[in-house]
C-alpha positions in Angstrom: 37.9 -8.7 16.2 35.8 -9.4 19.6 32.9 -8.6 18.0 33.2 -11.4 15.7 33.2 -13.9 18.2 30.2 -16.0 18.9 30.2 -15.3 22.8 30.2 -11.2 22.0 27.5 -11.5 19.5 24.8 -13.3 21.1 25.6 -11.1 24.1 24.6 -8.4 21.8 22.1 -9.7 20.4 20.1 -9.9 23.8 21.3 -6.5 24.6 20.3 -5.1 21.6 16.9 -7.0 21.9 16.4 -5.4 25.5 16.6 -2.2 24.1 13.9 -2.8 22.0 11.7 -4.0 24.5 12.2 -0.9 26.2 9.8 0.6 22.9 7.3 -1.7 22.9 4.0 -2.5 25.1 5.4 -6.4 26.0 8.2 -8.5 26.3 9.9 -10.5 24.0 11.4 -13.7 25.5 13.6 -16.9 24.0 14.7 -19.4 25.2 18.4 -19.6 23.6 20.4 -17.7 21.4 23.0 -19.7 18.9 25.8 -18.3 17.1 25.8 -20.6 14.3 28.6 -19.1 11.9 30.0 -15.1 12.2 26.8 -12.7 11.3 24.4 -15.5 11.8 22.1 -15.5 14.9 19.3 -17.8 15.4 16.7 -17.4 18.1 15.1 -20.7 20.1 11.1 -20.5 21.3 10.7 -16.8 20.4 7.8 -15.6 22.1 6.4 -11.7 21.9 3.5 -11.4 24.4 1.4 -8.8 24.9 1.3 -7.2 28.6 -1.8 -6.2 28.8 -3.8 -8.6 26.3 -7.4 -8.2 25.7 -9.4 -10.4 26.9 -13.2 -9.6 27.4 -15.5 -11.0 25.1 -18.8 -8.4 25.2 -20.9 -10.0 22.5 -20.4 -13.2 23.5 -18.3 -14.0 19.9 -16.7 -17.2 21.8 -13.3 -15.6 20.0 -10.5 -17.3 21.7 -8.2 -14.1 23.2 -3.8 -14.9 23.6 -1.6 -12.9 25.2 1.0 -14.3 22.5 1.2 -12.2 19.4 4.2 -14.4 18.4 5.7 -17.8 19.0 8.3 -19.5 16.7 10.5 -22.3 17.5 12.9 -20.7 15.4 13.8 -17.3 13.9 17.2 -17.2 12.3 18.9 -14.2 11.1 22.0 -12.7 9.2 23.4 -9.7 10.9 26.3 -7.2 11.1 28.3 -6.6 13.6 27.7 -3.0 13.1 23.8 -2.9 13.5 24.5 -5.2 16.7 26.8 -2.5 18.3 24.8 1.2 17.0 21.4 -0.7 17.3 20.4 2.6 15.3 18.6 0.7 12.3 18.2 -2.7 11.7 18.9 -4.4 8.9 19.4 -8.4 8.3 20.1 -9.6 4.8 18.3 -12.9 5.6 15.8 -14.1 8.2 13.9 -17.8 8.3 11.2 -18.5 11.0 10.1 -22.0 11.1 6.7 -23.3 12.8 5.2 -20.4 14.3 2.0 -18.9 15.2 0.7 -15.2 15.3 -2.4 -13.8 16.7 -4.0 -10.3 15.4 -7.1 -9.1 17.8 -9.1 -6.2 16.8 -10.2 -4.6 20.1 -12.8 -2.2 21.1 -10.4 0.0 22.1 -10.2 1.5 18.6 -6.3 -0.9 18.3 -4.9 -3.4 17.2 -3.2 -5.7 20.0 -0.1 -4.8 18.0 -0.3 -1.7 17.7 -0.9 -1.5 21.3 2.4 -3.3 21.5 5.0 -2.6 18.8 3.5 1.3 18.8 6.3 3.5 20.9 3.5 5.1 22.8 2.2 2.2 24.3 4.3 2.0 27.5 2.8 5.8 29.0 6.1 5.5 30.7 8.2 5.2 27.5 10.7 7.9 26.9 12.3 6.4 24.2 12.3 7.4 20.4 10.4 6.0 17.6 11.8 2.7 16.6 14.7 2.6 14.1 14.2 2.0 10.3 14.3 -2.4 9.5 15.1 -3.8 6.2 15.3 -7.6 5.4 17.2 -8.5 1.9 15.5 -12.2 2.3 12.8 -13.3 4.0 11.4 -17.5 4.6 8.9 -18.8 6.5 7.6 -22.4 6.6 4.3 -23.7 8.5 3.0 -20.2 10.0 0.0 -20.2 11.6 -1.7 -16.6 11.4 -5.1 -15.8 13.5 -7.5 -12.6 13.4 -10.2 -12.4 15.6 -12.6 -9.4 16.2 -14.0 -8.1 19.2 -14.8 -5.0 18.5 -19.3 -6.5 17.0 -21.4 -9.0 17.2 -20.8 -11.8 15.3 -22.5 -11.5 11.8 -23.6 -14.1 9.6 -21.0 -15.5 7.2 -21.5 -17.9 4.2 -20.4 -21.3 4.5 -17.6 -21.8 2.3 -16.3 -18.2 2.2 -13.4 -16.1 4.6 -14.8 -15.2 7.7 -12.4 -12.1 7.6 -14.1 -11.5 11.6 -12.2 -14.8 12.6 -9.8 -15.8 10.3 -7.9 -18.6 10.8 -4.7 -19.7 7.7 -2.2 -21.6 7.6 1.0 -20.4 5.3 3.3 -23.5 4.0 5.6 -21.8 2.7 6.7 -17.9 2.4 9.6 -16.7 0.3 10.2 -12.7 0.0 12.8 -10.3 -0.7 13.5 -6.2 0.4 11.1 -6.0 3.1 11.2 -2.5 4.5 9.9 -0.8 7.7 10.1 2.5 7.9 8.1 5.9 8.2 5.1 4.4 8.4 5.1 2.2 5.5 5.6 -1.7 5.0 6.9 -2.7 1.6 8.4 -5.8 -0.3 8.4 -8.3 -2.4 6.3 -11.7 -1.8 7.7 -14.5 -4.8 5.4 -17.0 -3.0 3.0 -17.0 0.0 1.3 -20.7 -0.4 -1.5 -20.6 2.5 -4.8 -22.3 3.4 -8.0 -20.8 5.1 -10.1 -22.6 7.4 -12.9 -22.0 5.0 -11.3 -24.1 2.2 -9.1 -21.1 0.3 -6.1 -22.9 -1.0 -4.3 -20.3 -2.9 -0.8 -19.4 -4.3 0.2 -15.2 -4.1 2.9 -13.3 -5.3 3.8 -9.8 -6.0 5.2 -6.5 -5.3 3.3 -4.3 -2.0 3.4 -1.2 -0.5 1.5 -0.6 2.7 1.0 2.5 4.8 -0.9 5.6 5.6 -4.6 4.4 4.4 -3.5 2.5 1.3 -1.7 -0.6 -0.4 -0.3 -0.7 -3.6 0.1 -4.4 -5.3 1.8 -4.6 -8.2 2.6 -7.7 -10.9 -0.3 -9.5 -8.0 -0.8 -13.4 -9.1 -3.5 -15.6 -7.4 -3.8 -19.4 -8.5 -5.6 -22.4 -7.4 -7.1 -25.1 -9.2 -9.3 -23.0 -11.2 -8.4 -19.1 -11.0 -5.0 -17.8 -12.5 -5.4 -14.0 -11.2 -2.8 -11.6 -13.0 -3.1 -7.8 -12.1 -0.4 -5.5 -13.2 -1.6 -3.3 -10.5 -4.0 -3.6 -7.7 -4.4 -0.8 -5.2 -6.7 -0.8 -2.0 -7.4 2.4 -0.2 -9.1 2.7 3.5 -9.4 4.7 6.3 -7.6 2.0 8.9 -7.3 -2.0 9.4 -10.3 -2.2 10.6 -11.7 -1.2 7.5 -11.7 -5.0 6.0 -13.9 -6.3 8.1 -16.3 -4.6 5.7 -14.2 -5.3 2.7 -16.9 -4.8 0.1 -18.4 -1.7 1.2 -15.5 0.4 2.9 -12.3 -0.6 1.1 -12.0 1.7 -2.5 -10.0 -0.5 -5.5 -8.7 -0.1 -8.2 -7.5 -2.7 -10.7 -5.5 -3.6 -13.5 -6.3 -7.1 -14.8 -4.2 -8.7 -17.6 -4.6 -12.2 -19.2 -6.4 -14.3 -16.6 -8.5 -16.8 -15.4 -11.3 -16.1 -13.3 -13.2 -18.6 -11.2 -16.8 -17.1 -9.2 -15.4 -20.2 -6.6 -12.1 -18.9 -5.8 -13.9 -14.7 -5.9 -16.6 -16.1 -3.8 -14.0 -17.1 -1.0 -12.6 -13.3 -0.8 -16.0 -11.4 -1.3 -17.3 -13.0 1.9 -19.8 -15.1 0.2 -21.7 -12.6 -1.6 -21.2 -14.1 -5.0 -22.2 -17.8 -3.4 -25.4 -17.5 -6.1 -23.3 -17.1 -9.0 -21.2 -20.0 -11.1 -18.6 -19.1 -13.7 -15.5 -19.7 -15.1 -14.2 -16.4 -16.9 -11.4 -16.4 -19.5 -10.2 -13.0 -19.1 -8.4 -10.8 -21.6 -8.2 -7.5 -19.8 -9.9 -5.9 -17.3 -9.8 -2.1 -16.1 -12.0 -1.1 -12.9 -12.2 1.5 -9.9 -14.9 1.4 -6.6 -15.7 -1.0 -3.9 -17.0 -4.7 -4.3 -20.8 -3.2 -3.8 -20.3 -0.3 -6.4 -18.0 -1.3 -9.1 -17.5 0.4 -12.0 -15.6 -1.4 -15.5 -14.3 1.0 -17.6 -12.9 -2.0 -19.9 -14.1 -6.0 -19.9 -13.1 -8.7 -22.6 -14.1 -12.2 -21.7 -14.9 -15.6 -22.6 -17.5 -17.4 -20.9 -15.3 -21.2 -20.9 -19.1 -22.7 -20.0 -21.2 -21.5 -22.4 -18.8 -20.0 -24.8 -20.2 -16.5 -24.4 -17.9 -13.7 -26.1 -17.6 -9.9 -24.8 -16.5 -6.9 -25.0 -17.9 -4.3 -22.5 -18.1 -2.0 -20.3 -20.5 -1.7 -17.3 -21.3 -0.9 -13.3 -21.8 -3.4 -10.9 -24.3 -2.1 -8.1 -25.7 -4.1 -5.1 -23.6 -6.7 -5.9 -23.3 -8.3 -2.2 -27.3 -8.4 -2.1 -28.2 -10.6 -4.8 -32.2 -9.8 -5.1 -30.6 -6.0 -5.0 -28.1 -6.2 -8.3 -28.1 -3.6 -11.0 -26.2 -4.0 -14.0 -25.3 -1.1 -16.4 -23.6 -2.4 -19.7 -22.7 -0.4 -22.9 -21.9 -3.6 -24.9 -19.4 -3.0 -27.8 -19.3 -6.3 -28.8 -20.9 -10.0 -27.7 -20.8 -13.7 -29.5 -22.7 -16.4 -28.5 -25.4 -18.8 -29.0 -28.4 -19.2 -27.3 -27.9 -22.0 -25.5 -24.7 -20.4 -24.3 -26.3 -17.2 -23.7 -29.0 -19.1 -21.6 -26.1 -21.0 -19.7 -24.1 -17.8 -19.0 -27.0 -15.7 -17.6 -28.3 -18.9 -15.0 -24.9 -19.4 -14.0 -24.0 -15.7 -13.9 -26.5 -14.2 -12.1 -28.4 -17.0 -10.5 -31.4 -17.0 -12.9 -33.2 -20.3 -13.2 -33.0 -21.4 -17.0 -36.2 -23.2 -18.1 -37.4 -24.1 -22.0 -36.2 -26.0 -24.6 -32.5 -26.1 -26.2 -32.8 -24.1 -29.5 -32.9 -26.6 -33.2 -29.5 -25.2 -33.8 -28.7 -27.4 -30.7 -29.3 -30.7 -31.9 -28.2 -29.9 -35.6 -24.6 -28.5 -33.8 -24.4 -32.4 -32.9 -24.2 -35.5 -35.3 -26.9 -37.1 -34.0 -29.7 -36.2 -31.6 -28.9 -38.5 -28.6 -25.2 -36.7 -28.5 -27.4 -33.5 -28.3 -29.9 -34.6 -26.0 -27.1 -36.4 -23.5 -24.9 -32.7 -23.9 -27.8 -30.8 -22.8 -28.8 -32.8 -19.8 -25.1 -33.3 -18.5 -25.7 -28.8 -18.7 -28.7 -28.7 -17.3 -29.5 -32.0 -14.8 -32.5 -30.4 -12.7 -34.1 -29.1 -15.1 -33.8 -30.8 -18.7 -37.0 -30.4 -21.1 -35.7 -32.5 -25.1 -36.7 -30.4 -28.1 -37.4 -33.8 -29.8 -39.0 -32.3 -33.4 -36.2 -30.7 -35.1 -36.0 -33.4 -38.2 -38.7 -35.6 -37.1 -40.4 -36.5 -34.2 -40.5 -40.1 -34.5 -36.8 -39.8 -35.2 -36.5 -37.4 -31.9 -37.6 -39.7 -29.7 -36.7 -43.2 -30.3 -33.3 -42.5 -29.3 -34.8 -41.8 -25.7 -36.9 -45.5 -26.0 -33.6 -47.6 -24.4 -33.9 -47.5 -20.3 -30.9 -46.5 -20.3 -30.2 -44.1 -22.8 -29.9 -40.8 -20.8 -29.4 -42.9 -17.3 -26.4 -41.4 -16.2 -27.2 -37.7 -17.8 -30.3 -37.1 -15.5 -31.4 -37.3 -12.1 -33.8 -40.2 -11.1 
């Protein structure tokens, strides 16, 4: 019955907490411990700091270095009076942090500053066991503030407008997730919603099922939204050799990816392919898509999509090469089957692939219209920089005395 008490617990609790700063390469520190009901603990001004932080900055980055990996004004968990007296594995069936921030450095050293710190090796002194299994049955968070810097190169040129993933700086709103498991090397859980913003203008909504460890991650029922992309992939897996690896997403992280009814914006793409698609504009209505390589050598076993710009229609299958070098980009298609006009075939391929479209609309342009001047306005509201009128198609007289008034096509072309 003592252990129920609110006195005992959070005399555990810091007990059980020293032990486990035995294991690790830092200190964990806080400033108060509350009982608030039996089995719930909640920790004041956590703070996890690293020891022995990095801080050089060889390449002159101008990366800002902490020696906090963690500080949370509050972490609140649910516990059992069983895990606080074995301290053998830990398991909370609900923990909430509230306005925190977390720092991840990637250091020359060939670590992470956590792995430097949460790894059981990291105190040479250290003769303590691998840390204990941890499962959470629920999991919220509400304004996190996550940071990644690099040390390890030279600062490389990044596209404005897409992830720096060399400095990456987001902000989570909210975070709601389930069965989070630690154990034997691998991280796995359930994320029902991680609302979060990048510095770069990401503003996205994720969910689904993960499985990290060991070189690879496994993401299944994975949804991305925004304003324009609705991302559904029954299965998306990512396989690399260590963290590290995503700094050069594209070329040295292998994919492969299941995507069901979707829609697919080259905007929202553009942010997580480091700016490489920054040429292309589209806005993809996807019906399935089955594919297997890296970002820079892609191959699409299955593609069915329609173009929602140009109303371009296909069924495909292709490889992707050189995709992060525009001037560079090789495309392999068999084409099974493909609708479209040419107007919208025109409009897909400038927006696609960054070709400049030049010419005349087609006849069947104006004739899809009731009258010319809707067809003329259409097309240069399309095509604003760069709008040449077919004006002959009944009769030229006809063609162009729509054009005549000042102000006919006024707001549908650029003075």
């Amino acid at each position: 019955m003592a252990v129920q008490s609110p006195g005992v617990q959070a005399r555990l609790v810091r007990q059980l907490i020293s032990r486990y700063s035995e294991k690790l390469g830092g200190q964990i520190a806080f400033s108060s411990v509350n009982v608030q009901a039996p089995g719930t603990i909640e920790l004041k001004d956590v703070l996890i700091i690293d020891s022995n932080p990095y801080t050089a900055d060889p390449f002159n980055n101008g990366y800002a270095s902490s020696d906090t990996l963690l500080n949370a004004r509050s972490i609140r968990a649910s516990v059992s009076a069983k895990m606080l007296l074995k301290g053998e594995a830990v398991h909370l069936s609900r923990v909430e942090i509230r306005d925190a921030d977390a720092f991840l450095a990637l250091e020359p050293v060939k670590l992470t500053n956590f792995e430097r710190v949460l790894s059981p090796e990291a105190k040479k002194d250290s003769t303590s066991k691998k840390m204990p299994p941890l499962t959470v049955g629920k999991i919220y968070g509400q304004n996190i503030h996550f940071r990644m810097a690099d040390f390890e190169r030279a600062r490389k040129h990044f596209f404005e407008g897409a992830i720096n993933y060399e400095d990456l700086d987001t902000r989570i709103s909210e975070l709601v997730g389930r069965n989070l498991s630690v154990r034997d090397g691998y991280v796995s859980g359930t994320v029902d919603k991680l609302a979060v913003k990048e510095k770069s203008g990401a503003d996205v909504v994720i969910s689904g099922r993960t499985k990290v460890g060991h070189g690879q991650t496994i993401v299944k029922d994975l949804r991305i939204k925004d304003s324009l992309t609705d991302f559904h992939a029954p299965l998306y897996s990512m396989t690399y050799k260590n963290v590290k690896s995503f700094k050069h997403y594209c070329r040295d992280v292998r994919m492969r990816l299941k995507l069901a009814k979707s829609t697919l914006s080259s905007k929202t793409i553009n942010w997580f392919a480091e700016g490489n698609l920054a040429d292309m504009d589209f806005l993809l209505d996807v019906d399935e898509i089955d594919a297997e390589g890296y970002v820079c050598d892609l191959d699409i076993k299955t593609l069915r999509f329609t173009d929602l710009y140009g109303g371009v229609k296909g069924d495909a299958s292709c490889r992707l090469t050189g995709i992060t070098i525009t001037k560079d980009f090789v495309l392999d298609a068999l084409v099974r089957k493909m609708d479209f006009t040419t107007a919208g075939a025109s409009k897909f391929a400038g927006r696609m692939f960054g070709i400049p479209v030049s010419g005349t609309h087609a006849h069947s342009w104006v004739m899809s219209f009731p009258d010319e001047l809707s067809a003329f306005r259409a097309y240069a509201k399309s095509f604003p920089n760069n709008c040449v009128l077919l004006v002959d198609t009944y009769d030229v007289a006809q063609g162009v005395e729509p054009l005549l008034p000042c102000d006919a096509m006024a707001d549908h072309t650029p003075a």
